[in-house]
C-alpha positions as CSV (number, residue, x, y, z in Angstrom):
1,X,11.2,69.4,69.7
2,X,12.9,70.6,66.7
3,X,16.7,71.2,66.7
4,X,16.6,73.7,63.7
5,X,14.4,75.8,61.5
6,X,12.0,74.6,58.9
7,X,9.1,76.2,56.5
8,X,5.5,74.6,57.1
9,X,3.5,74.4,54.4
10,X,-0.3,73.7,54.4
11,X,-2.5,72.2,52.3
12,X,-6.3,71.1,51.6
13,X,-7.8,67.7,50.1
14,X,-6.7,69.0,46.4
15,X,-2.8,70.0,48.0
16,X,-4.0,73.4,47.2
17,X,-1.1,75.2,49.7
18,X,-3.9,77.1,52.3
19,X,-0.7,78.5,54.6
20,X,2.8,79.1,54.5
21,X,5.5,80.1,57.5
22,X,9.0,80.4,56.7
23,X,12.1,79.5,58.7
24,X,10.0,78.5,62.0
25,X,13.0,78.6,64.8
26,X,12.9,76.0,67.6
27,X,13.6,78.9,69.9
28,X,9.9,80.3,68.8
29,X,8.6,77.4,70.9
30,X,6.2,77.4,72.8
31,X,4.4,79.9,69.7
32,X,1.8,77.9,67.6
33,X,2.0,78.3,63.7
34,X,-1.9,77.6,62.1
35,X,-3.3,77.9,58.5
36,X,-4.9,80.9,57.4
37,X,-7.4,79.0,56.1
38,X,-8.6,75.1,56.9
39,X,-6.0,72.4,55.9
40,X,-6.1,69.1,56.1
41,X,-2.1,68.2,55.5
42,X,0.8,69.7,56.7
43,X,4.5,69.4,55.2
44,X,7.7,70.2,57.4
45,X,10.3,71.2,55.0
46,X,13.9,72.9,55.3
47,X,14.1,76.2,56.5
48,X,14.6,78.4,52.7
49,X,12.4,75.8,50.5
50,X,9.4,78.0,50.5
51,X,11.1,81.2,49.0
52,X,13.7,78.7,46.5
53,X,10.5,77.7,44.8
54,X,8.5,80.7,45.0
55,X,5.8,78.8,46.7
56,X,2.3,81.2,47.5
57,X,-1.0,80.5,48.8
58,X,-3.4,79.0,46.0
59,X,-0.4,77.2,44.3
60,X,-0.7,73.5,43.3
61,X,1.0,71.1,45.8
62,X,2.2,68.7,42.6
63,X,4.9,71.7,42.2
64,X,7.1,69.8,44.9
């Protein structure tokens, strides 16, 4: 039940990001967003923080 967009980012044991989605929309719901590969956290941030710091796929979670 979100009231406004975020970027999920995903992460393994190391925070090694595994997935990314930017500016998820509430009105995507009832659409499922998953990892590309197997994760075992998940952060919710504001919608725009993934492409302010240039965040990818293999990064290091300690750059947030």
């Amino acid at each position: 039940e979100m009231n406004f967009p975020i970027d999920i980012i995903w992460m393994d044991e190391n925070f090694k990001v595994t997935g990314l989605k930017e500016n998820a929309k509430p009105e995507s719901y009832p659409e499922a967003f998953y990892p590309e590969q197997n994760s075992k956290y998940v952060l919710e941030a504001r919608a725009g923080f993934i492409s302010e710091t240039s965040l990818k796929i293999g990064d290091s979670g300690q750059v947030f």
